[in-house]
C-alpha positions in Angstrom: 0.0 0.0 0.0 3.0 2.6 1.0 3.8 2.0 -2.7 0.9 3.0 -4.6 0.5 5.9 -2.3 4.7 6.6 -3.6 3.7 6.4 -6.8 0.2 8.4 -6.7 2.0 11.0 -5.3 5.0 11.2 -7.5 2.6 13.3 -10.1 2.7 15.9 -7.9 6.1 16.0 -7.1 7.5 17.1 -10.5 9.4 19.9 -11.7 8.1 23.0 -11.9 5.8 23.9 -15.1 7.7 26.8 -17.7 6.5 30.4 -17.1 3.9 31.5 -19.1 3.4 35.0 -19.5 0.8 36.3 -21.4 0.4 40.2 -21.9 -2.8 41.9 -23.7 -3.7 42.2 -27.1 -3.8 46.0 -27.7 -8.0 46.8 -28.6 -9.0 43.9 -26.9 -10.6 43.6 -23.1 -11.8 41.0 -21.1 -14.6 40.7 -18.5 -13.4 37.5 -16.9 -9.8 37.6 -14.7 -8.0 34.2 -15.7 -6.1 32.8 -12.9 -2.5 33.8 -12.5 -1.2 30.4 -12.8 -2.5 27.2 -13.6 0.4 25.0 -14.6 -1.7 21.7 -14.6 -4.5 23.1 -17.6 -4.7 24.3 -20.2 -2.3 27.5 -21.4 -4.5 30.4 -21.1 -5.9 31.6 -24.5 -6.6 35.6 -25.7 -10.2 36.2 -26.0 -12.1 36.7 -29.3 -11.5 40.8 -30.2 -14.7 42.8 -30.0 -15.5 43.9 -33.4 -18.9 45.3 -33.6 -18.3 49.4 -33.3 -20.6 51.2 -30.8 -23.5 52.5 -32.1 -24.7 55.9 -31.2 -28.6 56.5 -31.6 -28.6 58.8 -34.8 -29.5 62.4 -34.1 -31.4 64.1 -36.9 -30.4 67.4 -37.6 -33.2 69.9 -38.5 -31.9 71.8 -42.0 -33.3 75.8 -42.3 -33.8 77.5 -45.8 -32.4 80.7 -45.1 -33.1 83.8 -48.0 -34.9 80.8 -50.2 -31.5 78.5 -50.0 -30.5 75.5 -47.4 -27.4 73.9 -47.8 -25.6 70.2 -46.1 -22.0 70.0 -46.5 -19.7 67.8 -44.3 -19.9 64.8 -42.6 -21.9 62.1 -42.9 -25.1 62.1 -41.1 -28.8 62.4 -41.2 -30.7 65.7 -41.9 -34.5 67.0 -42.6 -35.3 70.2 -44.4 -38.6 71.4 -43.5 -40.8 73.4 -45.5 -40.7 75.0 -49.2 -36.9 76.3 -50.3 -36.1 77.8 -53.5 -32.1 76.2 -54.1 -31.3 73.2 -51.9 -27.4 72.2 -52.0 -26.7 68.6 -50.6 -22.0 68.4 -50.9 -20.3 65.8 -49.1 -20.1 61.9 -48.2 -22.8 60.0 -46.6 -25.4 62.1 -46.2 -29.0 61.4 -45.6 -31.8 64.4 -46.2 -35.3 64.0 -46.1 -37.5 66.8 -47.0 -40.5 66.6 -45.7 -43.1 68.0 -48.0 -42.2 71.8 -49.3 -41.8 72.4 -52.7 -37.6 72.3 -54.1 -37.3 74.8 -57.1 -33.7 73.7 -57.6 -32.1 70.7 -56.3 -28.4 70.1 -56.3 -26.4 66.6 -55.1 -22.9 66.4 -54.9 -20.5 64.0 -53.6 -20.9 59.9 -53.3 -23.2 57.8 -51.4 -25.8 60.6 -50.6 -29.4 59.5 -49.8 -31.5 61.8 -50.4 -35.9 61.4 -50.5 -38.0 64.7 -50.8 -42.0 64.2 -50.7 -42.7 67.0 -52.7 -42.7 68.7 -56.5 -39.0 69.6 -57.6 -38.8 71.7 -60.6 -34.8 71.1 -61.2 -32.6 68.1 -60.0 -29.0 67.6 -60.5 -26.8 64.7 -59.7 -22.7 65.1 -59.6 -21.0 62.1 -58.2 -21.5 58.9 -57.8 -23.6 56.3 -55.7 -26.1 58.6 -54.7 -29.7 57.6 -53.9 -32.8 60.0 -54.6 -36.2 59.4 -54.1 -38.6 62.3 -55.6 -42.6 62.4 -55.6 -42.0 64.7 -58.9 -39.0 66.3 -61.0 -39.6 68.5 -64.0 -35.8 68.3 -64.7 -33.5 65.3 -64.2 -29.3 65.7 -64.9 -27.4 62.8 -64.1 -23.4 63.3 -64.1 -22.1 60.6 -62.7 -22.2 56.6 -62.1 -24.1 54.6 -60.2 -26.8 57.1 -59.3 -30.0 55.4 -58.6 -33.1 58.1 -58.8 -36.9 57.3 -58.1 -39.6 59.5 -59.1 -43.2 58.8 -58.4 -44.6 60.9 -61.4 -43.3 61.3 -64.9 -39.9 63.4 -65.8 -40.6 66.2 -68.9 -36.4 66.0 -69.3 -33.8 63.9 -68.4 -30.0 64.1 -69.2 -27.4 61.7 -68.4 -24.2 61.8 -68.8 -21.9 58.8 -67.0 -22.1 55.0 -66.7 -24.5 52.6 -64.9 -27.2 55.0 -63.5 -30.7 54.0 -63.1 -33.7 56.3 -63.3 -37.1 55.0 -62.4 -40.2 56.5 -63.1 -43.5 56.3 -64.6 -42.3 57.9 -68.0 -40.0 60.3 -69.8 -40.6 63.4 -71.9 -37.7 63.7 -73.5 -33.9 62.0 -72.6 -30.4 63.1 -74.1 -28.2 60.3 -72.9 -24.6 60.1 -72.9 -22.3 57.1 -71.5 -22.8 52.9 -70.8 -25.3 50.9 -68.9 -27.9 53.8 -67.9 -31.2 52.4 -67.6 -34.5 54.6 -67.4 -37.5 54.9 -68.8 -37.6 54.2 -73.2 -34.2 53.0 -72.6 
């Protein structure tokens, strides 16, 4: 018996396990503490990194027309213009306006990946860039320059002019169309 109680314990009688230190990942953090040593498990592992970005609740930003002209420029993020306004200038990267029912005499988009939806009669639109998307109840005046713009109106277009590659106009119908480039799709087309 003295024997197998000799050899049971020699197990725990070894040498001492190697050193493992393990220092942090720069980006990632970790709820849990792992135990300082452990030389009998497993070697401690580096949690999964934390990729999903906070998200901040978006913050619409309420656009004024100012002497009949309103104007978003700058950084990404989501807008409403309020009201009728006689020149409307959207310039930038990512932006999102909504207008929410006043009358646009002149509409202007520039820059890529603009969203852009107005519930209400615009007498002149015009696209410059590329990826944009525009939803319009009505547009006398449609000009495209640029690729990849996607444009929706709910009523017919008198005049539409394109000039670029692989943009796509949808709409009831089309007065007249002067298009230039590849891969536009619209109306007659």
């Amino acid at each position: 018996m003295a024997l197998v109680a000799v050899v049971a314990l020699a197990g725990c009688a070894g040498g001492a396990a190697p050193r493992v230190t393990v220092l942090p990942t720069p980006g990632i953090t970790s709820t849990a503490s792992a135990p300082a040593s452990n030389p009998s498990g497993p070697s401690p592992t580096a949690a999964a990194p934390d990729t999903a970005a906070p998200t901040a609740p978006a913050t619409e930003q309420t656009v004024l027309c100012e002497n009949d002209a309103a104007s978003v420029s700058g950084p990404a993020g989501t807008y409403l213009l309020s009201g009728a306004c006689a020149r409307v200038t959207v310039a930038g990267t990512g932006i999102i306006l909504t207008g929410d029912g006043g009358a646009i005499d002149a509409l202007l988009i520039q820059g890529d990946g603009n969203t852009v939806s107005v519930a209400s009669a615009v007498t002149d639109a015009t696209v410059e860039g590329q990826d944009n998307a525009i939803v319009l109840q009505r547009v006398d005046t449609l000009t495209l320059r640029g690729q990849r713009n996607t444009v929706t109106s709910t009523d017919d277009i008198a005049r539409l002019d394109i000039a670029g590659n692989e943009n796509t106009v949808d709409a009831p119908g089309v007065g007249t169309a002067a298009v230039s480039g590849d891969g536009n799709a619209y109306p007659g087309s």
